[in-house]
C-alpha positions in Angstrom: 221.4 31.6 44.3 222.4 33.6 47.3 222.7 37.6 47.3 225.1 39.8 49.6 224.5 43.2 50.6 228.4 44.8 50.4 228.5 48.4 51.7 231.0 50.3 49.6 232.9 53.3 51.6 235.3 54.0 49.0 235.6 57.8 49.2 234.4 59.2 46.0 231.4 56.6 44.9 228.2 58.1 43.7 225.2 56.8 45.0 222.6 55.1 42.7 219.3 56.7 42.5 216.3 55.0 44.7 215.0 53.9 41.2 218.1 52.0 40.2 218.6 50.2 43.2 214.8 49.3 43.3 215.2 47.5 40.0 218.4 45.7 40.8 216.5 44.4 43.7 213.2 43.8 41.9 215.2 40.9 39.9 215.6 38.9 42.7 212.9 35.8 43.0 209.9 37.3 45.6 210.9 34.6 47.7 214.3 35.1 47.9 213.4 38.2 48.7 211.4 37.6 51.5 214.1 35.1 53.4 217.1 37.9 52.6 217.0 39.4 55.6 217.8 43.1 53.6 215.4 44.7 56.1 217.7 44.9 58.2 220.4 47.3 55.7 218.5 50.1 56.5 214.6 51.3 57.0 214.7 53.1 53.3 215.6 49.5 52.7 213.1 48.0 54.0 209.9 50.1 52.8 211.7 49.6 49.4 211.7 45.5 49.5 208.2 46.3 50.9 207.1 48.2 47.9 208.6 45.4 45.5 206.9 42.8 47.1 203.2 44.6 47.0 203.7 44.2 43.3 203.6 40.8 42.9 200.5 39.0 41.7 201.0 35.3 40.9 202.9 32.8 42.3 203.4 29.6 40.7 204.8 26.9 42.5 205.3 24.4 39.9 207.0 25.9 37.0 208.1 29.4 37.9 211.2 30.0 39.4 210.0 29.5 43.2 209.4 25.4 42.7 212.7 24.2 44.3 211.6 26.1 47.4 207.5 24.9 47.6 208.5 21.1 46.2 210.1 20.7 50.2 206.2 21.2 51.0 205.7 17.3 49.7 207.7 15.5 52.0 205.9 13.6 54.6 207.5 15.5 57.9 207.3 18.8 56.6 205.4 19.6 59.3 208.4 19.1 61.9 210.4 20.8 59.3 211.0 24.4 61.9 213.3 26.0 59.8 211.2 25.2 56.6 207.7 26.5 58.8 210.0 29.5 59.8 210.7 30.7 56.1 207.2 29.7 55.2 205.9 32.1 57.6 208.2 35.0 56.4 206.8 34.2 52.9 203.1 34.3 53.8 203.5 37.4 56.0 205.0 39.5 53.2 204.4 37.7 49.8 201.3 35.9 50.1 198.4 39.2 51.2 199.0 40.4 47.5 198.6 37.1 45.8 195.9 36.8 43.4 197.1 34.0 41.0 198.0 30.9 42.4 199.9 28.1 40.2 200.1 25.1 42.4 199.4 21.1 42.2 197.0 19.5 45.2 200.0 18.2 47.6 201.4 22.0 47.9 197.4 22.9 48.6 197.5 20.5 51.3 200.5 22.1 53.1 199.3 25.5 52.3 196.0 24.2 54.3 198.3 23.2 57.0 200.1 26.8 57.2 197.2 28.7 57.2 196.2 27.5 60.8 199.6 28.3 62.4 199.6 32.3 60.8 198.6 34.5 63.0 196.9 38.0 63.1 195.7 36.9 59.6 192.0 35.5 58.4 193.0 34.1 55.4 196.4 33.1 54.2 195.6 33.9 50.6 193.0 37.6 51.3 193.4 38.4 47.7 193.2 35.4 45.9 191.1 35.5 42.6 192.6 32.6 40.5 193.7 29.3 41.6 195.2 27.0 38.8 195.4 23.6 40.1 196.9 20.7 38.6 196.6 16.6 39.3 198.3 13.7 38.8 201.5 12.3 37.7 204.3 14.8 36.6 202.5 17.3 38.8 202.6 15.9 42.3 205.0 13.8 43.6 203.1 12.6 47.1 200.2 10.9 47.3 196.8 12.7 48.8 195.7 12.9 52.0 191.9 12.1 51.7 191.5 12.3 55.9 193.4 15.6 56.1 191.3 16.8 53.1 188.6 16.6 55.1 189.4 18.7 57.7 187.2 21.7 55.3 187.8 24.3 58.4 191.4 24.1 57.2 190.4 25.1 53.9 188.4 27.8 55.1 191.4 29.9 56.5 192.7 29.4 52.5 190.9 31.8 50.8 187.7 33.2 50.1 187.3 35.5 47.0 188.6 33.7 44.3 186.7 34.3 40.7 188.1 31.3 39.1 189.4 27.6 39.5 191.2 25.9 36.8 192.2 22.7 37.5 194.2 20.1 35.4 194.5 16.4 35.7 196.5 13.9 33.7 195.6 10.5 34.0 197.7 7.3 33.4 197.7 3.7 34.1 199.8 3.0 37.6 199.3 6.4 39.0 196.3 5.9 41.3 198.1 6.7 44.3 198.4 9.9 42.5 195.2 10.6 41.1 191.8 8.6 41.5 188.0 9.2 41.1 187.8 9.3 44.9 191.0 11.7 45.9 189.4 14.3 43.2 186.0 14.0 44.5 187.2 15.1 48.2 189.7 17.4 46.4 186.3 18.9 44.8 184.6 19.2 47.7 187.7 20.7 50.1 187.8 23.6 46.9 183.9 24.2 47.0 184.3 24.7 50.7 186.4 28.2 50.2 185.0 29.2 47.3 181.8 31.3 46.5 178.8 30.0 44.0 179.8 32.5 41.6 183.2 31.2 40.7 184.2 30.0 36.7 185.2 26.9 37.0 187.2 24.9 33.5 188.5 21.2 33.8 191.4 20.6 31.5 192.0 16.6 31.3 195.2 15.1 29.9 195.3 11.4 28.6 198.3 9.9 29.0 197.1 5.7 28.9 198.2 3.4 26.4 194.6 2.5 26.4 193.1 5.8 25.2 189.6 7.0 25.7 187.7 5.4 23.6 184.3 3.6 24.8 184.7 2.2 28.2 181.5 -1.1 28.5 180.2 -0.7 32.0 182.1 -2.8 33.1 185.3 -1.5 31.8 184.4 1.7 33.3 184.2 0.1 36.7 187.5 -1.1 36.9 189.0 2.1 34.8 187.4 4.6 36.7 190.3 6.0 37.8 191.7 6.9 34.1 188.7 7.6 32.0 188.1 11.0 31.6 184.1 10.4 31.7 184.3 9.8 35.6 186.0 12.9 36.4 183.1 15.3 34.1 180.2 13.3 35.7 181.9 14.3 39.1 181.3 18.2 38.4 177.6 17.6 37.7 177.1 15.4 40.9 178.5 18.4 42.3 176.0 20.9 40.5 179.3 22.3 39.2 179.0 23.9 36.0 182.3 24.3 33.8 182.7 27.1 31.9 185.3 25.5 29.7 186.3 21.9 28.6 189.5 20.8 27.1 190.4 17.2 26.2 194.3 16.5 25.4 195.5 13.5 24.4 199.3 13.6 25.2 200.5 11.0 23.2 198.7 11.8 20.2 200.2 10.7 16.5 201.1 13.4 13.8 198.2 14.7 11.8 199.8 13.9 9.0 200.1 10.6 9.9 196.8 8.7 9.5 198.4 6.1 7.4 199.2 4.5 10.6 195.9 3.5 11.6 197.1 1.4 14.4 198.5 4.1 16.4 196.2 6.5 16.0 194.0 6.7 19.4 190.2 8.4 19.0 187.9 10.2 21.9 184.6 8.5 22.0 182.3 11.4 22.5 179.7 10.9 25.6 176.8 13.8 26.0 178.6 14.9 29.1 181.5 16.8 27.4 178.5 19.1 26.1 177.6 20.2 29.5 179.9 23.7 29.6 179.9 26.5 27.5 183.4 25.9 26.1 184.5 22.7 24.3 187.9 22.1 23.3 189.0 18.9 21.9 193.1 18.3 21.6 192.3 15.0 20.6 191.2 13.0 17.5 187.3 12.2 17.4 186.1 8.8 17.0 182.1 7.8 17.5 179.9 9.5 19.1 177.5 8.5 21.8 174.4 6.7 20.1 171.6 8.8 21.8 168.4 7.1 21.9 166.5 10.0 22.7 168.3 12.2 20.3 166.5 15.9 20.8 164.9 14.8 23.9 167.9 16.5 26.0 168.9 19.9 25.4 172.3 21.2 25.7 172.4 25.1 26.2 175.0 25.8 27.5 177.4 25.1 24.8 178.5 28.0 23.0 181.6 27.1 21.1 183.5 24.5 20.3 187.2 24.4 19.0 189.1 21.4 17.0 192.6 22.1 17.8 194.7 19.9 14.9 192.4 16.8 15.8 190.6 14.8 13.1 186.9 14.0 13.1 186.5 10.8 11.2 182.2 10.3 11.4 181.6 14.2 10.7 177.8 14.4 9.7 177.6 12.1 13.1 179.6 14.6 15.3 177.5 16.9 14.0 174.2 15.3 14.1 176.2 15.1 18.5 176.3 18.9 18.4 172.5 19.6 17.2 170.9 19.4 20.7 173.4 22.5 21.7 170.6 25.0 20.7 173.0 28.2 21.2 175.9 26.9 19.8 177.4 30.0 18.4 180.6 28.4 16.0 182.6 25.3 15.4 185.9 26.4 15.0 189.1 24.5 13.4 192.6 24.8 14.1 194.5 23.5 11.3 197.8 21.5 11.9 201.1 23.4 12.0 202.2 24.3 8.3 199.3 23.3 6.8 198.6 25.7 3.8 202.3 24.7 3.1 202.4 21.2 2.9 198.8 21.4 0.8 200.4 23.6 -1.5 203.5 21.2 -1.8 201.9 18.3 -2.6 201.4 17.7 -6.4 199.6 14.0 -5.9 196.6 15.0 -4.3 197.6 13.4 -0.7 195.3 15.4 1.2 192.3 14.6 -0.9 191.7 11.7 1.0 188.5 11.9 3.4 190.3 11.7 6.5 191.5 15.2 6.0 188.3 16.9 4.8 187.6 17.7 8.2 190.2 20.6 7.9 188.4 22.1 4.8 185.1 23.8 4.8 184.1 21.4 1.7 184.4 18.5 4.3 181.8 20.1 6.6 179.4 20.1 3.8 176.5 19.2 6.2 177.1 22.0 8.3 174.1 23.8 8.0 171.8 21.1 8.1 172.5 20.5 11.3 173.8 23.8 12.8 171.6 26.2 10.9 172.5 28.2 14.0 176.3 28.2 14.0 179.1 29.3 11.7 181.8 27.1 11.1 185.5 28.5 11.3 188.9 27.2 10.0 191.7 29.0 10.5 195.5 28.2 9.8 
């Protein structure tokens, strides 16, 4: 949408207060604002856009209302683009200095990397940056990555250097390697640890969005599915030394919960020892087996503090928990019941739900709780 700046000199007209006019203006996208040109109305003007502007603290490219503008960043000649550099440069001169949460996929990252060498007078392009929420994959960029730019880490360097947290999402799918692979994340790992300090959170959200689920992958399976299993991506962080502070596991095409009649359309997570290295796990997706540890007790897990069912089943429970007992300072198990729940319990006069594959959303089902979590509380709320 384009704004005009009419001057009124109809004899008579009241002016508006300072206030009024600064909230009139304040409606207008930030980066709208910046590419207006309304510093030029008047210098009041101009310290007023000014002051608007020095309020803003996120900026999310993806889904706020500034995407049209940063999805021009994913075309291959960007770079020759001069009226697009132009307006980016207005935008990181006045938006970008009071930034400190950043909503962005990895293909806009890469042309922020390539703006921040052409700024001048400026260290960083993003000084105040203290969250960057990254996402991966299909429905989130559109280009594939540049694994030889991403290299370039002096690049990266002039991105930011304070942040307190990196949150990265990746959805995985069968046919999208161009989009997302196990090698494109691991550079994409290493460009990110290059501008970031050692005492950043760091959480990995993974979304699953194969026919094939992620259930157990044989080693050779795993070989040729690297690219969508979300093992691969978790054992990245620890050859990395990265430790996650939370992990959530969504399976995007996930069946009804009130649906396990269908048996063969229900999809399960196979649950490797891995997923226990952070101190938040939160599964989005219905648990099948669990990985037969030989040396059951021999590892410890102590990181893991909580874990959170979110409307998942757990069909093996005593062996999911029997998973959880080498988490020494696991603190609570807690389970989010399916939408209308208590309702649909209450409505049904057969006894539907007394079937085992729902006792995992009743505390009767986790009857073996304390035997193996003498440490832990168990939690289920609606």
């Amino acid at each position: 949408m384009k704004y005009v700046i009419l001057r009124e000199i109809t004899t008579g007209c009241v002016n508006l207060p300072d206030e009024v006019i600064e909230c009139i203006i304040s409606k207008v996208p930030p980066v709208e604002l910046c590419l207006s040109g309304w510093e030029s109305v008047s210098k009041g003007f101009a310290i007023m856009i000014d002051s608007i502007l020095s309020k803003q603290r996120s900026l999310d490219t993806l889904f706020g209302e500034e995407h049209r503008f940063f999805s021009r960043l994913t075309t291959a000649d960007f770079a020759s683009d001069g009226k697009l550099l132009f307006q980016l440069k207005l935008v990181a001169k006045k938006l970008f200095p009071h930034i400190d949460t950043l909503t962005t996929s990895s293909s806009i990252l890469y042309a922020f990397f390539h703006l921040a060498s052409i700024i001048e007078g400026r260290l960083l392009l993003y000084p105040n940056l203290r969250c960057l929420n990254l996402f991966l994959g299909p429905g989130f960029d559109v280009a594939p990555h540049r694994c030889t730019i991403f290299c370039l880490y002096q690049l990266a360097r002039s991105f930011a250097s304070n942040n307190r947290a990196v949150n990265i999402t990746a959805r995985v799918m069968e046919g999208s390697d161009h989009l997302l692979n196990v090698v494109s994340f691991r550079e994409m790992l290493k460009v990110v640890l290059s501008f970031t300090p050692n005492t950043v959170s760091w959480s990995l959200c993974l979304k699953d969005a194969t026919e094939r689920s992620q259930g157990w992958f044989c080693p050779t399976e795993l070989t040729h599915a690297r690219n969508i299993a979300f093992i691969t991506y978790v054992r990245l962080f620890a050859e990395y030394d990265i430790h996650l502070k939370e992990l959530l596991l969504v399976d995007e095409l996930k069946v009804s919960p009130y649906m396990m009649i269908m048996k063969h359309r229900h999809r399960f997570l196979f649950m490797y020892d891995e997923f226990k290295n952070c101190e938040k796990l939160c599964l989005q997706y219905d648990v099948g087996n669990v990985f037969p540890s030989i040396s059951r007790g021999a590892d410890v897990y102590s990181d893991l503090k909580s874990v959170e069912i979110v409307a998942s089943h757990v069909l093996y429970k005593n062996e999911f928990l029997l998973y959880l007992s080498d988490a020494l300072n696991l603190e609570s198990v807690q389970i989010d019941l399916p939408p209308h729940w208590i309702e649909r319990v209450k409505r049904c006069a057969y006894g539907c739900f007394r079937n085992a594959d729902f006792g995992c959303f009743t505390e009767s089902g986790w009857a073996a709780f304390s035997k193996f979590l003498p440490q832990a509380r168990l939690i289920v709320r609606a």
